[in-house]
C-alpha positions as CSV (number, residue, x, y, z in Angstrom):
1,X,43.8,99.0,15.4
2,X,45.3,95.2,15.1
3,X,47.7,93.0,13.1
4,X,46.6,90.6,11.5
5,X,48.5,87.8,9.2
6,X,47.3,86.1,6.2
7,X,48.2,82.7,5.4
8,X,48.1,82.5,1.3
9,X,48.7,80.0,-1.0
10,X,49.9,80.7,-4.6
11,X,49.8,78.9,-7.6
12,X,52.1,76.3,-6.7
13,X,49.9,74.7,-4.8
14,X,49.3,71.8,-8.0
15,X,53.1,70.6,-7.4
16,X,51.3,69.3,-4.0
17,X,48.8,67.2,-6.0
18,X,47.2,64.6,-5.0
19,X,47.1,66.2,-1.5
20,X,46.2,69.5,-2.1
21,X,42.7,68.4,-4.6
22,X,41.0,68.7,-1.2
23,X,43.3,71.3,0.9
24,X,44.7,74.3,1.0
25,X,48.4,74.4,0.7
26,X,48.5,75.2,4.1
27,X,46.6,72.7,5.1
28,X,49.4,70.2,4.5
29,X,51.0,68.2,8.0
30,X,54.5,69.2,8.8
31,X,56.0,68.4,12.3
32,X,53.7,69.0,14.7
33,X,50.8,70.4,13.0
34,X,49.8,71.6,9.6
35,X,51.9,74.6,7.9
36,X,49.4,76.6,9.1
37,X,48.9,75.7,12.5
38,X,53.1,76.2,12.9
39,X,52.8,79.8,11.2
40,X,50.5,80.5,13.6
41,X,52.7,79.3,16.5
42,X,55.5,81.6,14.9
43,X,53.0,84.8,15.2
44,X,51.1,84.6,18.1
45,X,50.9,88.6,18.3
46,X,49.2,88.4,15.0
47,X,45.5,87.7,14.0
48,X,45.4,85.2,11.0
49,X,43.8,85.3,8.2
50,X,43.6,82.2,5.8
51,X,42.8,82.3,1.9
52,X,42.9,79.6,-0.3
53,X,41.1,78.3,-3.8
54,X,37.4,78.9,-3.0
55,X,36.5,74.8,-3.1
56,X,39.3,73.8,-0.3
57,X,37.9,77.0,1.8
58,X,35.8,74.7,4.0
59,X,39.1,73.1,5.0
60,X,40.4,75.8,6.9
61,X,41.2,75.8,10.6
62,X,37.0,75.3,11.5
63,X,37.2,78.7,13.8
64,X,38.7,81.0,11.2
65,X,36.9,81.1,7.7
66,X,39.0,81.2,5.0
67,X,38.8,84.1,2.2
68,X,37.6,86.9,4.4
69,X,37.0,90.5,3.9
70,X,40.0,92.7,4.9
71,X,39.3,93.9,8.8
72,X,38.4,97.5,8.3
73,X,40.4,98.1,12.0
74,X,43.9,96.5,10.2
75,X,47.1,98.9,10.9
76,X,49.6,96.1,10.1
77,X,49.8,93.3,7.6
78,X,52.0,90.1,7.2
79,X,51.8,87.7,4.5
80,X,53.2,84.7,5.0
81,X,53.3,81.6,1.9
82,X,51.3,78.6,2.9
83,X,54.4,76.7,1.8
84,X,56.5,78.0,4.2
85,X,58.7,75.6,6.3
86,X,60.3,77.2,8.4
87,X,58.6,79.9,9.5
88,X,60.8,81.4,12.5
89,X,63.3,82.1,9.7
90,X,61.2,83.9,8.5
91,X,60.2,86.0,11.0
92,X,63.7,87.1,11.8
93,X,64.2,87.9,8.1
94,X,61.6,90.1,8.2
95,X,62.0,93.8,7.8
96,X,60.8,96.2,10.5
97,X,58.9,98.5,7.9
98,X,57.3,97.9,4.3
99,X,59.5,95.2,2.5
100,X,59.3,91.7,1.1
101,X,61.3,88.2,1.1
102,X,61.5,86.4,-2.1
103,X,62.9,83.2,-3.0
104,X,63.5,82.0,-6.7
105,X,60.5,84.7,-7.6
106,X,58.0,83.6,-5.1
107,X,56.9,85.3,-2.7
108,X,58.0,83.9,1.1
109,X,56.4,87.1,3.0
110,X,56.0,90.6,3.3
111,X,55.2,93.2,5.7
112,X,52.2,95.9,4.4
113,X,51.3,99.0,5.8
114,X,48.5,99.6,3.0
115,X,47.7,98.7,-0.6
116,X,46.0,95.4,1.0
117,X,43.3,96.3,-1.1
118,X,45.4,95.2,-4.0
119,X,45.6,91.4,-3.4
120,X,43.6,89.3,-5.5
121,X,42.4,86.2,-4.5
122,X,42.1,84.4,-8.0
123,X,41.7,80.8,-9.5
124,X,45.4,80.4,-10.0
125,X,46.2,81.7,-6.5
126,X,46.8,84.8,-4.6
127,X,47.4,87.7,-6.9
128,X,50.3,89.7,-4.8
129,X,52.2,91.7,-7.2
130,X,50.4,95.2,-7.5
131,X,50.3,95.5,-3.4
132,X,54.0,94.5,-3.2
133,X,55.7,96.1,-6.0
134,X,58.5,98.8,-5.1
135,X,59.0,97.3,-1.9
136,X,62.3,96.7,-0.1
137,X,63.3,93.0,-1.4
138,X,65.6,89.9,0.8
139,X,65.9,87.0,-0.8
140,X,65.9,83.6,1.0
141,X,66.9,80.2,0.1
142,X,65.0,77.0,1.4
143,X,62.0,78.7,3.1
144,X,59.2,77.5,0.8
145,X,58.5,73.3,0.3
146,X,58.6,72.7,-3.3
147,X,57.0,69.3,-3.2
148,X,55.5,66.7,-1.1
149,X,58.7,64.5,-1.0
150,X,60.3,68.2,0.5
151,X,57.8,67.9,3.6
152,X,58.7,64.3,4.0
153,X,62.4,64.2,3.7
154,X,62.5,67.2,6.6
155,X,59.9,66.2,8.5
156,X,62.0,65.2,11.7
157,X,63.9,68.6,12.0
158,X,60.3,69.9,12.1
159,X,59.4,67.9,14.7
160,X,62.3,68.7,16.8
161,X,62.2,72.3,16.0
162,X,58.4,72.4,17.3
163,X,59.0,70.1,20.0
164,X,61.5,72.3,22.0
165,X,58.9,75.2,21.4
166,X,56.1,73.3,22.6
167,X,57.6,71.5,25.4
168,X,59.4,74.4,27.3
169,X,58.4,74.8,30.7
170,X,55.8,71.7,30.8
171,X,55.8,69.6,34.5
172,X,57.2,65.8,34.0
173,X,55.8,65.0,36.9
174,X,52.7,66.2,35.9
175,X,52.2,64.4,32.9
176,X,52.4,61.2,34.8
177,X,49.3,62.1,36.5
178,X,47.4,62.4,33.4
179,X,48.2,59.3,31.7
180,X,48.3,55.4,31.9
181,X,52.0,53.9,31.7
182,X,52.0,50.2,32.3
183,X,55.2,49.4,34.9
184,X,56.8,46.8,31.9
185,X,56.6,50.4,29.2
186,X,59.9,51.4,28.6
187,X,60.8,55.1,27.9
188,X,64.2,55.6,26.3
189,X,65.5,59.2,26.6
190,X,62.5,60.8,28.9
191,X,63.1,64.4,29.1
192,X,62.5,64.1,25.0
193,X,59.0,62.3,25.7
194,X,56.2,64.2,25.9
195,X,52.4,61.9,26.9
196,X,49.2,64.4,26.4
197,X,46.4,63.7,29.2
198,X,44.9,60.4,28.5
199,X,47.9,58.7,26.7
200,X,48.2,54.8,27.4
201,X,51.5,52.8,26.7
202,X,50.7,49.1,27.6
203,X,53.1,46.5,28.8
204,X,56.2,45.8,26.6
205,X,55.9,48.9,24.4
206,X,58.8,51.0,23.5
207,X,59.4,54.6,23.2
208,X,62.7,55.7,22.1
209,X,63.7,58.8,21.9
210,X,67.2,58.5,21.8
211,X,67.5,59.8,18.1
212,X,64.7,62.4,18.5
213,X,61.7,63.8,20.6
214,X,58.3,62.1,20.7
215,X,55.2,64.2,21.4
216,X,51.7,61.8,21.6
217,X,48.8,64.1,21.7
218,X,45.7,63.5,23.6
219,X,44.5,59.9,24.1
220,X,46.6,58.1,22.2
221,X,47.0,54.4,23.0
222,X,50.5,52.6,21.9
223,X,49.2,48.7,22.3
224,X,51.3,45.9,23.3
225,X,54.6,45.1,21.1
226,X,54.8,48.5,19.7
227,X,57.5,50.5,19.2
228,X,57.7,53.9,18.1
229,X,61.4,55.5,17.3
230,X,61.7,59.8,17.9
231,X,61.4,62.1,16.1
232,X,57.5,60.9,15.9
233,X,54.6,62.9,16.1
234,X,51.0,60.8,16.7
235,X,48.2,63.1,16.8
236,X,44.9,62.8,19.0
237,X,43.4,59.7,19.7
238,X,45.8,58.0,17.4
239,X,46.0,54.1,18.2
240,X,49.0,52.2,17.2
241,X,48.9,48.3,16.9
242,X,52.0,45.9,17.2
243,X,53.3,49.0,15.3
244,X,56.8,49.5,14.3
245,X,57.0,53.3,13.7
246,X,60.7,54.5,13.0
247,X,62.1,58.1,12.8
248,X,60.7,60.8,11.2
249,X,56.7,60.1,11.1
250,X,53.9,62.7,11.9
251,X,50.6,61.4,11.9
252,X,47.2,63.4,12.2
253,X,44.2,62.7,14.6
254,X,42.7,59.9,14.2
255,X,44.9,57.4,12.7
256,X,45.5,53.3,13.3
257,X,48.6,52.3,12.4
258,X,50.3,48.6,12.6
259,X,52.7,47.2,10.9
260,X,56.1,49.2,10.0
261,X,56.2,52.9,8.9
262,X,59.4,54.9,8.4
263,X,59.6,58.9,7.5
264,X,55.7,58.8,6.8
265,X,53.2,61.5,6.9
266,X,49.5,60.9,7.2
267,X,46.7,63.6,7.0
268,X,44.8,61.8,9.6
269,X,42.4,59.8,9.9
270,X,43.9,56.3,8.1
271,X,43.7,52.5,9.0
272,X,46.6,51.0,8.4
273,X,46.0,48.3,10.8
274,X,47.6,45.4,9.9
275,X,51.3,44.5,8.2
276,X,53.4,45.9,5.5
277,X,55.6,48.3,5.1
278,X,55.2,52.2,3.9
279,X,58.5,54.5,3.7
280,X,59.1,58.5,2.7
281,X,55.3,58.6,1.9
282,X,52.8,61.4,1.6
283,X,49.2,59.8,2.8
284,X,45.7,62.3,3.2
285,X,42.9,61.4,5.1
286,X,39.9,58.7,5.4
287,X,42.6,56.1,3.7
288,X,42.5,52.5,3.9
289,X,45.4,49.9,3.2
290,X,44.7,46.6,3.5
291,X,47.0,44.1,5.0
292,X,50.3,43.8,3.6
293,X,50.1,46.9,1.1
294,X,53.6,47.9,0.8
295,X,55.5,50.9,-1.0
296,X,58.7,50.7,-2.3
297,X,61.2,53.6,-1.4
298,X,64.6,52.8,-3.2
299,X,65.5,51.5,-6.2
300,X,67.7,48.5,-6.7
301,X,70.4,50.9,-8.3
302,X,70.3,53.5,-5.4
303,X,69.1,56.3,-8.1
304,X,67.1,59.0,-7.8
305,X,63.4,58.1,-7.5
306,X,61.7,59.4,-10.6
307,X,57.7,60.5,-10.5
308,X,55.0,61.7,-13.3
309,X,54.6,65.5,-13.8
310,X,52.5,66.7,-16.2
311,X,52.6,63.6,-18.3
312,X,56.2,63.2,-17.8
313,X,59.0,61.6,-15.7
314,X,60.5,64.0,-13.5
315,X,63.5,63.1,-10.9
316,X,63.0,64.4,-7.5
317,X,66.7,64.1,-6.6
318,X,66.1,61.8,-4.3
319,X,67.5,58.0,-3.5
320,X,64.8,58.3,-0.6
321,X,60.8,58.8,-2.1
322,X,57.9,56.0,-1.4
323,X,54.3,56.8,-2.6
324,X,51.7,60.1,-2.2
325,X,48.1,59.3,-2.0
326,X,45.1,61.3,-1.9
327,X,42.2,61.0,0.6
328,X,39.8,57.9,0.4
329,X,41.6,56.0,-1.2
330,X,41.5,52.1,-0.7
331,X,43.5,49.4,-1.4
332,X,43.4,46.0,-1.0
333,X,45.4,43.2,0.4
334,X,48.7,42.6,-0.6
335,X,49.1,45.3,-2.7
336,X,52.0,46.7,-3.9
337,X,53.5,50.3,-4.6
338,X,55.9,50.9,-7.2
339,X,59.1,53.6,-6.4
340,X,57.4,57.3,-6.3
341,X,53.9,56.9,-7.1
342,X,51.1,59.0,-6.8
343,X,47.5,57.8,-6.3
344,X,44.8,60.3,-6.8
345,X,41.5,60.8,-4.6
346,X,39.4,58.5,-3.9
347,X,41.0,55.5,-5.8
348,X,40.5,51.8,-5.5
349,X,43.4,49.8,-6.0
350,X,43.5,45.7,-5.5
351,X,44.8,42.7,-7.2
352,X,47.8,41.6,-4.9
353,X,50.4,42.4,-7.4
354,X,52.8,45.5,-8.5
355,X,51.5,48.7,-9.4
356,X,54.2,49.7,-12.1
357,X,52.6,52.8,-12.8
358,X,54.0,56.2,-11.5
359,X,50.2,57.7,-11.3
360,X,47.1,56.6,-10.7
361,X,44.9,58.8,-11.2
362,X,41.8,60.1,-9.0
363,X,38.6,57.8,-9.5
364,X,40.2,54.9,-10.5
365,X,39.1,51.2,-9.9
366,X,41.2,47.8,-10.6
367,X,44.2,46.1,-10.6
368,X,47.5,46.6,-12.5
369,X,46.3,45.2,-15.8
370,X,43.0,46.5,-16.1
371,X,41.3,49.6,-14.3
372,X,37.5,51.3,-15.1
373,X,36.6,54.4,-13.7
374,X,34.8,54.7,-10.0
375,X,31.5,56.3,-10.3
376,X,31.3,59.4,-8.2
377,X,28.1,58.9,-7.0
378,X,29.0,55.4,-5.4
379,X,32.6,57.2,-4.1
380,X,30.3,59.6,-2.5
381,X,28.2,56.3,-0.5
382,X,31.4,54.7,0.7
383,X,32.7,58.0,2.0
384,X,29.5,58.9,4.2
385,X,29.5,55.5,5.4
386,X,33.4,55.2,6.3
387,X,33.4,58.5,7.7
388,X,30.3,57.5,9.7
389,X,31.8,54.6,11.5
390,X,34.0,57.1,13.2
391,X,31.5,59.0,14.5
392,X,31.9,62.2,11.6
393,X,29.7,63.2,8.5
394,X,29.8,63.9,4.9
395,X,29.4,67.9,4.9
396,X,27.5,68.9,1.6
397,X,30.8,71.2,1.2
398,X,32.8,67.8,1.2
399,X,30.4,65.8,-1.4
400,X,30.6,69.0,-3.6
401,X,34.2,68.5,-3.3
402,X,34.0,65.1,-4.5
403,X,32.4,66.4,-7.7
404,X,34.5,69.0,-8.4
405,X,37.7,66.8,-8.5
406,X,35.7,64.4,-10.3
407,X,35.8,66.5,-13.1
408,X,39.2,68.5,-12.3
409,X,40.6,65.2,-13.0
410,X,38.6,64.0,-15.9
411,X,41.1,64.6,-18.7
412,X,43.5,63.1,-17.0
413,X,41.4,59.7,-15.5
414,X,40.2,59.6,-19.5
415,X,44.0,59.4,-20.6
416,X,45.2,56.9,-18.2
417,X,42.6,54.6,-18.8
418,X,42.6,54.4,-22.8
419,X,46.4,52.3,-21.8
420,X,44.6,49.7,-20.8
């Protein structure tokens, strides 16, 4: 008999838009990996299980499916929220026997000894009331990410927090072996440095992790006149050029990254290759920003940063929040980001001027003053052929994708553009 954990994601997974139209909840980067990927870390003597709306399911980790059928050789279960932060909290909080941890009515995790049978996995999320209810209840504060601007603002502890997990008991000396360090790279704070086999720092680059650790994944390359500032995570074959990347940034595989970013997370994947500046942003994957794109993330009266939910201003509590924007989206040069907005999937934004708008919704093609919508079909062309110049493919889950969100966001696209 085995335990095994499922990794869930509930019907909160919409306050995560424009990120989660083509993820799980789970899927979302934090630290040093996705939610997921740390949950995981946090139960190694656990098998996981991942579920998750059924159109994002190709998104899961590529080994495990997500949605499974419950292992008929299951003695223990642990459910743990996709939205979970911190999830060695959790883990301590959690009761030996039968019980559950709740925070504001949400489920954080519980501990099942039967009644698995009962969860539903449904449209609006995982369905976990009828297998918990009765149970033993703690209730937590701070466990579960809210919104996007929650994963960005604590990004850094994340990294530290997974950094001393995932760096004790490596060999220094080791990693020397395995990488390429020019003699005129300096390293600021070494013992918080950690180079994956087939890093390369080239001459007059700067890594500083006197504020924070700084963990480069496999063959990354920090070119000449870079700097990055700890706590930074740069994921696999991650290139940054004449970048200035300042504390607090995780950024997937993938990515090329110049100019300056500060408290930034990226999906992977992304060019931002040339200058301007992006600050306490959200970005997916397969992104382009041309030069000079810039987000602004403070207002001139040092107020919170206000964003659009459901058709309305909403304040984040924030002085802090820069932009969110889903996967494939372009823009082009010298365009600018107003305070807090969100830019759907697979968006084209150009015109070397302001933005004002708090959402731009997915689809959408233009500048400020006038925008049409951008025919799926063509969306669907540009993504096969971006994705191809990296070497990957449009799956025919991925361009099913594409249509679905297509018409998720229909309504929505429809009502935005009649303000034109």
């Amino acid at each position: 008999m085995s335990k095994y954990l499922a990794i869930f994601e509930d019907a909160n997974f919409a306050d995560f838009f424009p990120l989660t139209l083509s993820r799980p909840v789970w899927g979302l980067r934090f630290g040093i990996g996705t939610l997921a990927e740390r949950i995981c870390r946090a139960f190694p003597e656990h098998k996981p299980l991942f579920f998750c709306r059924t159109e994002v399911a190709f998104a899961a980790d590529g080994e495990s499916p997500a949605n499974p059928d419950w292992p008929k050789d299951c003695e223990e279960l642990l459910l743990i929220n996709g939205r979970s932060l911190w999830p060695e909290k959790v883990k301590a909080m959690l009761p030996t026997g039968p019980g559950v941890i709740k925070e504001n009515g949400n489920l954080v995790a519980a501990r099942l000894v039967k009644d698995w049978d009962k969860l539903k996995l449904q449209p609006t999320g995982f369905q976990t009331d009828k297998a918990t209810s009765g149970l033993p209840e703690k209730k937590s504060s701070e466990m579960l990410a809210n919104f996007l601007w929650d994963l960005v603002l604590q990004n850094g502890g994340a990294i530290g927090q997974d950094f001393e997990a995932m760096a004790s008991g490596k060999n220094g000396k080791k990693m020397f072996k395995e990488v390429e360090v020019d003699n005129q790279a300096i390293i600021k704070n070494l013992e918080k440095v950690h180079l994956s086999p087939g890093c390369k720092l080239d001459a007059f680059t700067v890594l500083d992790a006197s504020g924070g650790p700084i963990w480069l994944d496999k063959n990354v390359t920090v070119h000449a006149f870079s700097r990055v500032e700890g706590p930074t995570y740069v994921g696999e074959q991650g290139q940054l050029l004449r970048a200035n990347v300042r504390a607090g940034c995780s950024l997937g595989p993938g990515c090329r990254i110049g100019g300056e970013l500060e408290a930034c997370v990226v999906q992977g994947w992304t060019n931002k290759y040339h200058s301007g500046f992006m600050g306490h942003a959200y970005l997916g994957e397969w992104i382009n920003l041309g030069a000079m794109t810039t987000n602004s993330d403070l207002k001139n009266d040092y107020g919170p940063v206000k964003v659009s939910k459901d058709g309305k201003e909403f304040s984040t509590g924030q002085m802090k929040v820069g932009s969110f924007i889903g996967d494939h989206t372009k823009t082009g040069i010298g365009t600018l980001l107003n305070t807090g907005i969100q830019i759907g999937f697979s968006a084209n934004l150009y015109g070397g001027s302001l933005f004002e708008q708090k959402l731009v919704p997915s689809f959408c093609w233009g500048t400020p003053e006038r925008m049409v919508p951008y025919r799926v079909d063509k969306a669907v062309e540009v993504a096969r052929a971006v994705k191809g110049r990296r070497g990957h493919s449009l799956s025919p889950a991925e361009e099913k994708l594409f249509k679905k969100i297509y018409e998720q966001t229909e309504k929505q696209r429809e009502a935005f553009l009649k303000t034109f």
